[in-house]
N, C-alpha and C positions, 0 to 999 in steps of 0.2 A: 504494500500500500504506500502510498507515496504520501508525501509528508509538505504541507507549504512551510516555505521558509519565510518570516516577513524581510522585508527590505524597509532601510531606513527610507524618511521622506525625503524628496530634493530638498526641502529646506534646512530636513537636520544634515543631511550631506554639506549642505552648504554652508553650513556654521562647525560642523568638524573643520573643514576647509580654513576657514575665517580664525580658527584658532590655532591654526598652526603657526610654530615661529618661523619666521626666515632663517638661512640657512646664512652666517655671518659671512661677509668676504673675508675680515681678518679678524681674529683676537690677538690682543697682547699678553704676550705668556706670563704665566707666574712664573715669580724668580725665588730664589733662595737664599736665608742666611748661613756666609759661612762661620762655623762653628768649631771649634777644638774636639768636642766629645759628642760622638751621636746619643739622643734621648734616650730615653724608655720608658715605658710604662704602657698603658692597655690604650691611650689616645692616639698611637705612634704605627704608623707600618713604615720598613725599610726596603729602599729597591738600591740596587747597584747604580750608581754612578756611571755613567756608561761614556765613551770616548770617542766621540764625533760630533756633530753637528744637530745642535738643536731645530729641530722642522717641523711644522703641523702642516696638517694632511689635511684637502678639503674635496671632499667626492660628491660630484653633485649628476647626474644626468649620465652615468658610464663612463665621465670623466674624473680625475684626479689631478690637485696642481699639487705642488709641495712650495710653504713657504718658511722663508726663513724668520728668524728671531723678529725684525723689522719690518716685515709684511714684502720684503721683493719674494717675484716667482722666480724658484729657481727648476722648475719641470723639465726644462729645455736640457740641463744637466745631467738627470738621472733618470732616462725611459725607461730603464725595466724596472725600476720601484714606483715610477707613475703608473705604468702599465699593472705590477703585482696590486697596488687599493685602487686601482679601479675596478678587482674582482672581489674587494669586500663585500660580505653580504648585506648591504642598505642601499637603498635610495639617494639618501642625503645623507652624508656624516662629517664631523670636522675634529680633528684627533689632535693629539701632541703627544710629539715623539724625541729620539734621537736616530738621525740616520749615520750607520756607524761604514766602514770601509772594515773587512776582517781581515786582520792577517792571519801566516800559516800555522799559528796556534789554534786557532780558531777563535779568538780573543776581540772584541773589537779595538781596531787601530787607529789611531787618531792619523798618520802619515799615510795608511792605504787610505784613507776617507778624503784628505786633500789629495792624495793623486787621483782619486775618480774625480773629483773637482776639477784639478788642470785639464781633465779629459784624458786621462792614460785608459786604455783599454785594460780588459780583463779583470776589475778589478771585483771583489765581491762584497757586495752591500745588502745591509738588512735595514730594515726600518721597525726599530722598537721603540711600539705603541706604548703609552702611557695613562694616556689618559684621554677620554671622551666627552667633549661639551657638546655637542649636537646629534641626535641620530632621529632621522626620519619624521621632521617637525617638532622634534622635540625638545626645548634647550634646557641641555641636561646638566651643564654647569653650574646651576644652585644644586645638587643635590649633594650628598656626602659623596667624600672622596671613594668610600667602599662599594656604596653603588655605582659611582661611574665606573668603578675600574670593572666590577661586574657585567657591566653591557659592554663594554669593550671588546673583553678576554674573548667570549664566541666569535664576534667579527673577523676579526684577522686567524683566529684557528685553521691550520692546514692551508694557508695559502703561502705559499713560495715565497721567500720576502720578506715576509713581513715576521712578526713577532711579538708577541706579547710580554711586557717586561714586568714578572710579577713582583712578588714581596715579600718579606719574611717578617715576622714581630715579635717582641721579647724583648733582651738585651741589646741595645742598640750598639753599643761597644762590641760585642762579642761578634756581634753581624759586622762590622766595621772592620776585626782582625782578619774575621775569616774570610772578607773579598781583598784586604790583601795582600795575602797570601796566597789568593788564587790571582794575583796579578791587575787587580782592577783599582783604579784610580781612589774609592772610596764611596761611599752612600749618601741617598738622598730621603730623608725622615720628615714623611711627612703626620701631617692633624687628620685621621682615621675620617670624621665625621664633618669636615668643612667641607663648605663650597671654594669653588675656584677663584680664585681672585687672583684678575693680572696686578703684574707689577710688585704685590704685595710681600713684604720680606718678614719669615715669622713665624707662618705657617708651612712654610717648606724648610728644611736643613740639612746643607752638605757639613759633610765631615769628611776630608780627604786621610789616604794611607800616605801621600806624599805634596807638598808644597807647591801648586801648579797655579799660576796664574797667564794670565793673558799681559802684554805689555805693550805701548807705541814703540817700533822701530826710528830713532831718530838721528841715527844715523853709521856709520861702518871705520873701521880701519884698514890701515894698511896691511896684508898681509908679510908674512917675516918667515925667513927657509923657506923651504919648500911647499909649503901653505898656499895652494892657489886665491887669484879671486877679492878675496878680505880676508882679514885676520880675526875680528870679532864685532860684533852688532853692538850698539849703543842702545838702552833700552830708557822707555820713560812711559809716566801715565800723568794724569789730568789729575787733578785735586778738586775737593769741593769747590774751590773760587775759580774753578776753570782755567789753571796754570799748570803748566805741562812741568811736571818737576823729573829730574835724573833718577836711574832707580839702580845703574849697571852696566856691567858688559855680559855676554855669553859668547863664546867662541865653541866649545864642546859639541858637540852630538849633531856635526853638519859634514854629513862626504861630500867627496869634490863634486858628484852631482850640487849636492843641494846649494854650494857653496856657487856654483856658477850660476845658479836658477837668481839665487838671490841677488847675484851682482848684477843681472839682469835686470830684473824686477826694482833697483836700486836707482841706481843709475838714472833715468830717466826722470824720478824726482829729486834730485840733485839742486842743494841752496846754498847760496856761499856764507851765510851767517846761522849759526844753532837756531831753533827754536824753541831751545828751552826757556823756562822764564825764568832761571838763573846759570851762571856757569857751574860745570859738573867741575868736581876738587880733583886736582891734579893727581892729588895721592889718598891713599887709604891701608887701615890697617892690613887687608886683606888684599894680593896680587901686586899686579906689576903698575907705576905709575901710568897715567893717561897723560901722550904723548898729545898735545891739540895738535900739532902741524900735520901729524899722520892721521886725522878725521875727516871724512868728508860728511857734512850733514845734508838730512832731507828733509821733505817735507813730510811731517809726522800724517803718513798714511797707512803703512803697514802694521799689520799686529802680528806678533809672536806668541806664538804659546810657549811656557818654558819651565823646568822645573827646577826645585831650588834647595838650599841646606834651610837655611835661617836669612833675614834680615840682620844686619851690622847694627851699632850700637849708633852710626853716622849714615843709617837711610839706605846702605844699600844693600846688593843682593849677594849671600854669599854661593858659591859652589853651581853655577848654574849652568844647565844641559838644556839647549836646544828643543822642540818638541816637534814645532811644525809653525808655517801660517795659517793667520783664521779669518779666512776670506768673509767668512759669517757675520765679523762684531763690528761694526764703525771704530776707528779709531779714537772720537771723541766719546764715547760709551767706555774706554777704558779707563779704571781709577786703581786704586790702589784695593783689595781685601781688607778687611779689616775684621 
């Protein structure tokens, strides 16, 4: 026997319709405080820290863009991770993520993620999901953090690509030893039961296994022996008052690739007077004097990623190793941690 179904009226159809949210062009991300020691307690979940490029994902109509921290598209970069969420299971969805480059640990690499950047072939990329503010008229960014990551996790299951970045909760310290020691940058701890909130710093908290910050490039040395190219980058970041202060050198963790890319990449923004808004000190406890005749300064537009012992007792940076550039950050968004 057959059975009538009712159907809603065109009017309630039309007011389901009428309630749906729009689907955002961009949000601006939550950001996080950095912290010495990860939380704990039952309001806390921790996820890995992960090593690449912060992206939200926005799927609308069987397409996919990826955008960066600042809302540029960078789709045109990475076809097979547009191509893998555009076979998310939704209609409309808008995500945040990290899209990472893996190296042959299987680890993600922050140097294979800027060579998929330059455009080097082969490289392998995943984009781990985080978190989901929008699915299928829905804006889901008031809800708790638990529920979003709940509708999240099915969407991207078993598609090629992509990946779900989940979480662990407890001792946040103890989560903290043990990524790393499996090699990972450190954790991000967040508030179990909040909504998302861009920009907001508080309810998110990194706690790194090692001293990594971002810094302006502003300017290089002369190379010395057999050292192609330059000898070492001059490093600096912006202060509250908007003054580009000195923060170092790094020469460390750069092959004669990278060393040529960068004299490249240099070059070109080339100034004959610093831009710092004071002069960097000749000498310091720590290395060898800074020669000024052997600098060439530029125009503070590159960022560096780079890793470090400590801070000196006179501002600057001790023991520091190269990481990679971060095509990702504006230069003037770079300041000091704190």
């Amino acid at each position: 026997m057959s059975r009538s179904v009712k159907r809603p009226a065109p009017e309630a159809m039309r007011r389901a319709s009428e309630d749906e949210a729009p689907l955002p062009d961009w949000i601006a991300p939550q950001l996080c405080q950095l912290v010495d020691a990860a939380p704990s307690g039952p309001q806390w979940l921790h996820e890995i820290k992960l090593d690449g490029y912060r992206m939200a994902a926005r799927m609308e109509g069987g397409r996919a863009r990826l955008l960066t921290r600042t809302g540029l598209d960078w789709s045109e970069k990475y076809p097979g991770v547009v191509a893998a969420l555009a076979r998310v299971g939704a209609k409309r969805a808008y995500l945040d993520g990290e899209l990472c480059g893996i190296g042959a640990d299987g680890l993600p690499s922050f140097s294979q993620t800027q060579a998929a950047s330059d455009g080097a072939r082969g490289v392998s990329l995943v984009y781990y999901a985080f978190d989901c503010l929008h699915l299928d008229g829905r804006d889901t960014a008031g809800l708790p953090l638990v529920e979003r990551k709940a509708l999240l996790a099915p969407l991207v299951a078993d598609v090629a690509g992509l990946q779900f970045n989940g979480h662990e909760t407890g001792d946040g310290e103890l989560i903290r030893k043990h990524a790393g020691a499996l090699g990972f940058e450190g954790v991000v701890s967040k508030t179990v039961d909040a909504p998302y909130a861009p920009g907001n710093r508080g309810l998110w908290r990194k706690s790194k296994c090692l001293n990594r910050q971002e810094f302006v490039i502003v300017g290089w040395t002369d190379p010395e022996g057999s050292r192609p190219c330059l000898g070492a980058l001059l490093l600096g970041f912006f202060t509250e008052e908007g003054r580009l202060a000195y923060a170092g050198r790094v020469g460390a963790g750069m092959p004669d690739t990278v060393l040529a890319d960068l004299r490249r990449r240099l070059e070109p923004l080339a100034r004959t007077i610093s831009p710092l808004s004071a002069p960097p000190p000749r000498k310091t406890r720590f290395g060898s004097p800074l020669v000024l005749s052997r600098v060439h300064w530029v125009e503070p537009q590159l960022v560096a990623e780079v890793t470090y012992l400590t801070w000196t007792g006179d501002g600057l940076l001790r023991q520091t190793v190269f990481v990679g550039l971060r095509a990702d950050k504006p230069a003037r968004d770079v300041g000091r941690d704190s």
